[in-house]
C-alpha positions in Angstrom: 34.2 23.3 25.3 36.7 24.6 22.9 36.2 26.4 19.3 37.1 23.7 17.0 34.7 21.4 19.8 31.9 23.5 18.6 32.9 23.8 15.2 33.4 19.9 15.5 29.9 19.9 17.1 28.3 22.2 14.4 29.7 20.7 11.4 28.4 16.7 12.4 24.7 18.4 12.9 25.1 20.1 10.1 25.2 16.5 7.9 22.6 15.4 6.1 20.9 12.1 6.6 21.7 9.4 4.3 19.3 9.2 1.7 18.0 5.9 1.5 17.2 4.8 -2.5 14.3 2.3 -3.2 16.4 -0.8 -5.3 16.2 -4.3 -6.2 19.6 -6.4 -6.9 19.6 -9.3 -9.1 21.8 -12.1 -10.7 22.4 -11.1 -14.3 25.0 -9.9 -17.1 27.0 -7.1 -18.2 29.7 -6.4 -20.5 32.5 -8.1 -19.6 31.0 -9.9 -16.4 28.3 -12.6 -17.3 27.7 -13.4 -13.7 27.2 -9.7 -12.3 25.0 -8.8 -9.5 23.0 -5.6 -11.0 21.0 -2.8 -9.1 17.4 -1.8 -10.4 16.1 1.4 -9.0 12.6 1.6 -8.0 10.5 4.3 -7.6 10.5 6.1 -4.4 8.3 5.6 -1.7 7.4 8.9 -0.8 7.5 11.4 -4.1 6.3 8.6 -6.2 2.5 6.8 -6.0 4.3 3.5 -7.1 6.5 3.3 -5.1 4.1 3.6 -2.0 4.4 0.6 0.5 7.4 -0.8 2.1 9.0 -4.4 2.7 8.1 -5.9 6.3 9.4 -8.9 7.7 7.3 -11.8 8.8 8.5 -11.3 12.7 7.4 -7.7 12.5 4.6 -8.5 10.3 3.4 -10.6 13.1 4.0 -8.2 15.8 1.9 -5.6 13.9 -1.6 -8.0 13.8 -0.8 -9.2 17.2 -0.6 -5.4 19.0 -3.5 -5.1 16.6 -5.4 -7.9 17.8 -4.6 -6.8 21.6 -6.6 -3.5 21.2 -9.5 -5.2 19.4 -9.9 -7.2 22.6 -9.6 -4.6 25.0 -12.2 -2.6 22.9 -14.6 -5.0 23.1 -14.2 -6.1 27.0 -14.5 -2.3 27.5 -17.8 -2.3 25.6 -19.2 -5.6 27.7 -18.1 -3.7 30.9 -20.7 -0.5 29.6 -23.5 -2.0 27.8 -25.4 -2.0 30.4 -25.2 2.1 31.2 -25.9 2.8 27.4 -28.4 0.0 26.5 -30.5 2.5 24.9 -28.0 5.0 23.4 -28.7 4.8 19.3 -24.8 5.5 18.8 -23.4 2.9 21.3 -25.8 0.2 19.5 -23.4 1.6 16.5 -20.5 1.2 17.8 -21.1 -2.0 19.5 -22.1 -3.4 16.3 -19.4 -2.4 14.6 -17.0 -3.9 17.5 -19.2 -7.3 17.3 -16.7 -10.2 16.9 -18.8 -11.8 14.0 -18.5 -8.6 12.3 -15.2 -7.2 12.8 -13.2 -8.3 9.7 -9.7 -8.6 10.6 -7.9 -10.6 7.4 -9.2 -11.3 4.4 -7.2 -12.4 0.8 -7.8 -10.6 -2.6 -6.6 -12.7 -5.3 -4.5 -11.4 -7.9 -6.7 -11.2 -11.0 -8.5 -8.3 -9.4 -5.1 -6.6 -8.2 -4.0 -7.0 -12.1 -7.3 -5.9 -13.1 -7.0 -2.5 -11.3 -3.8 -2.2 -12.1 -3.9 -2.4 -15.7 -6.4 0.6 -15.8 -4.7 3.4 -18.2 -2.7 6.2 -15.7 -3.0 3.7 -12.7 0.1 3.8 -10.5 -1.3 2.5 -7.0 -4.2 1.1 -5.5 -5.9 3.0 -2.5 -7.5 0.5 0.4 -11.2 1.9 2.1 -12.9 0.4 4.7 -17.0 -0.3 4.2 -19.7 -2.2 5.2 -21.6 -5.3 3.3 -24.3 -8.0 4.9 -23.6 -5.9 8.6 -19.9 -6.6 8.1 -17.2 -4.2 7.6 -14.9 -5.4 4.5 -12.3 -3.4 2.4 -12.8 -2.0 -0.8 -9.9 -1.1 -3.6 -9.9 1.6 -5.7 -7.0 2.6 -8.4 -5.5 5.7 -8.1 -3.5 7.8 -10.7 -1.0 10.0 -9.5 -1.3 14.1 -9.5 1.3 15.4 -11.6 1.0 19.5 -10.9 1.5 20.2 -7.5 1.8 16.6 -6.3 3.3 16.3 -3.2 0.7 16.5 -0.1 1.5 17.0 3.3 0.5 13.6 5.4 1.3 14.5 9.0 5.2 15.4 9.0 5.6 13.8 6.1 5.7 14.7 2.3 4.7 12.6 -0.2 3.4 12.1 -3.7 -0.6 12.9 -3.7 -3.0 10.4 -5.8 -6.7 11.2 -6.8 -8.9 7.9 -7.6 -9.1 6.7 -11.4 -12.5 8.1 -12.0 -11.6 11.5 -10.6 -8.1 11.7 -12.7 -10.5 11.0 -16.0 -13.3 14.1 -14.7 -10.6 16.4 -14.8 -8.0 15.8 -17.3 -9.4 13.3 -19.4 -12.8 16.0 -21.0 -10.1 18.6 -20.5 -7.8 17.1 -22.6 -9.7 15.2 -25.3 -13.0 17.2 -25.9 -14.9 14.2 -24.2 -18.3 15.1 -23.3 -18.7 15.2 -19.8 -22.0 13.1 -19.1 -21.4 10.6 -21.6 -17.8 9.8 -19.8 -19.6 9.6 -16.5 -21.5 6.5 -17.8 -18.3 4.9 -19.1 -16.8 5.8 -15.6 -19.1 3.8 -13.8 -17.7 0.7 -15.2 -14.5 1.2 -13.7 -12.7 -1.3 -11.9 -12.7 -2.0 -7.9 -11.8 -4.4 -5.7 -14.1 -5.9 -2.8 -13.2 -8.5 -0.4 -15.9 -10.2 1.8 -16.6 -14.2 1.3 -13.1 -15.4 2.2 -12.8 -12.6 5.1 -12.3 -13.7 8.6 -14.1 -12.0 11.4 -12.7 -11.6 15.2 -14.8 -14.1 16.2 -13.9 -16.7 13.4 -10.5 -16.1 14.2 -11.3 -16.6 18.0 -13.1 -20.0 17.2 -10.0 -21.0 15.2 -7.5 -20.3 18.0 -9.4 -22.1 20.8 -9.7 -25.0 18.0 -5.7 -25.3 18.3 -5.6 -25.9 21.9 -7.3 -27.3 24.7 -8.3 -24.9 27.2 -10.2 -25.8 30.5 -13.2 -25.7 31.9 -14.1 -23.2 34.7 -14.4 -26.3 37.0 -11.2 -27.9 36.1 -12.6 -30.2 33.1 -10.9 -30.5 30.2 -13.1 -28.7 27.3 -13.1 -29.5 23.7 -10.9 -26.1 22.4 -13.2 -25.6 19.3 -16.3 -24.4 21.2 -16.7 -20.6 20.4 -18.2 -19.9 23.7 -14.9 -20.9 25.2 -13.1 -18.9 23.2 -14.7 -15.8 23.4 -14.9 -16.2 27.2 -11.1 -16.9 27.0 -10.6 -13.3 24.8 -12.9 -12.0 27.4 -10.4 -11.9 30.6 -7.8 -9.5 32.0 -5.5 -12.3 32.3 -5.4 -14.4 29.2 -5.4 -11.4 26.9 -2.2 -11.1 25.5 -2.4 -15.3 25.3 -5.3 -14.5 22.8 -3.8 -11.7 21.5 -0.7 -13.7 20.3 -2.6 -17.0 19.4 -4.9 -14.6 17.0 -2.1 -13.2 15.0 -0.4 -16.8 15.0 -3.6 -17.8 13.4 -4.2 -15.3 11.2 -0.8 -16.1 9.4 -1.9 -19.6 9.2 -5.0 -19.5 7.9 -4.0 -17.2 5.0 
């Protein structure tokens, strides 16, 4: 390899990556140009709260709840092949509980009153997703967040980005600080923060099973035809080696569809 190879070599490595900028473009006017297509920066996805969350298209949307929807079947066929050896075991009653397919929530819709509602909360900038538990199922809960202005970037896994604290915390800590609010009397007013919960118009694995055998007609173990909308069949369906990427697929197909 020659020197100006290598110095070739070295200066290529040497350039940065493109920095990709967070943008919107739009039909409208400017001076001199009434028919202008004009860029609208948007806040960055990683050193700014609201700008958290990227774009996805529908095909790799789909992708994502189907490979999803593959390992919540091969979770639960690998719990029915070991209940028997820990029938007794407190923590495997957990966790095959919170495996059951008619209480493993899997899509669910929050309308957008709620999302507005948290939102409009003063110093919101995001809303922060948790996983809980309600009537044995699991469901997600929403939360606002405000975004951490001193020392605000957080290290999450190799990646930097802006750090958030929920509403109620952001108020604890700056809000007495800053106004001379007295501390218990705020904690009162905190309590009747806004959150988000989903659970009535969730869909469970196994609802989402029930659906998908509803959409086909599968057979019978003997070669008879079978009604498809029998939830037995289904779940026996998700329950083999061989038709689980079939079941796989169809869920995600039907999770779009539903919602």
């Amino acid at each position: 390899m020659t020197k100006a190879t290598v110095k070739k070599a070295a200066s290529t490595k040497e350039q940065p990556a493109p920095q990709l900028v967070n943008k919107m473009v739009l039909k409208g006017k400017r001076k001199g140009d009434e028919d202008s297509m004009l860029e609208i920066k948007l806040a960055d996805d990683k050193s700014n709260v609201a700008g958290f969350g990227q774009p996805v298209t529908n095909e790799y949307a789909h992708k994502m709840v189907q490979d999803y929807c593959e390992d919540v079947l091969a979770a639960q066929r690998f719990i029915d092949r070991i209940k028997s050896d820990f029938a007794n075991d407190r923590d495997f009653k957990k966790l095959k509980a919170l495996m059951d397919r008619r209480r493993h929530i899997v899509s669910g819709v929050f309308g957008k009153e709620i999302i507005l509602q948290i939102l409009a909360q003063p110093r919101c900038e995001g809303i922060r997703y948790m996983f809980g538990k309600y009537m044995k199922k699991t469901t997600i809960i929403l939360k606002g967040v405000a975004e951490v202005k001193e020392g605000s970037i957080m290290q999450n896994g190799e990646v930097s980005v802006a750090k958030s604290v929920p509403l109620d915390m952001d108020e604890m800590t700056n809000g007495a600080r800053n106004r001379g609010t007295n501390v218990a009397s705020m904690e009162a007013s905190l309590m009747r923060n806004i959150n988000g919960e989903v659970h009535q118009s969730s869909l469970t694995v196994a609802d989402v099973l029930e659906a998908s055998a509803a959409s086909e007609v599968t057979p019978r173990r003997n070669g008879t035809p079978k009604g498809s909308g029998d939830m037995e069949n289904a779940l026996a369906l998700a329950g083999t080696e061989r038709a689980t990427a079939v079941s796989a697929r169809q869920m995600a197909k039907t999770i779009f569809g539903m919602y």
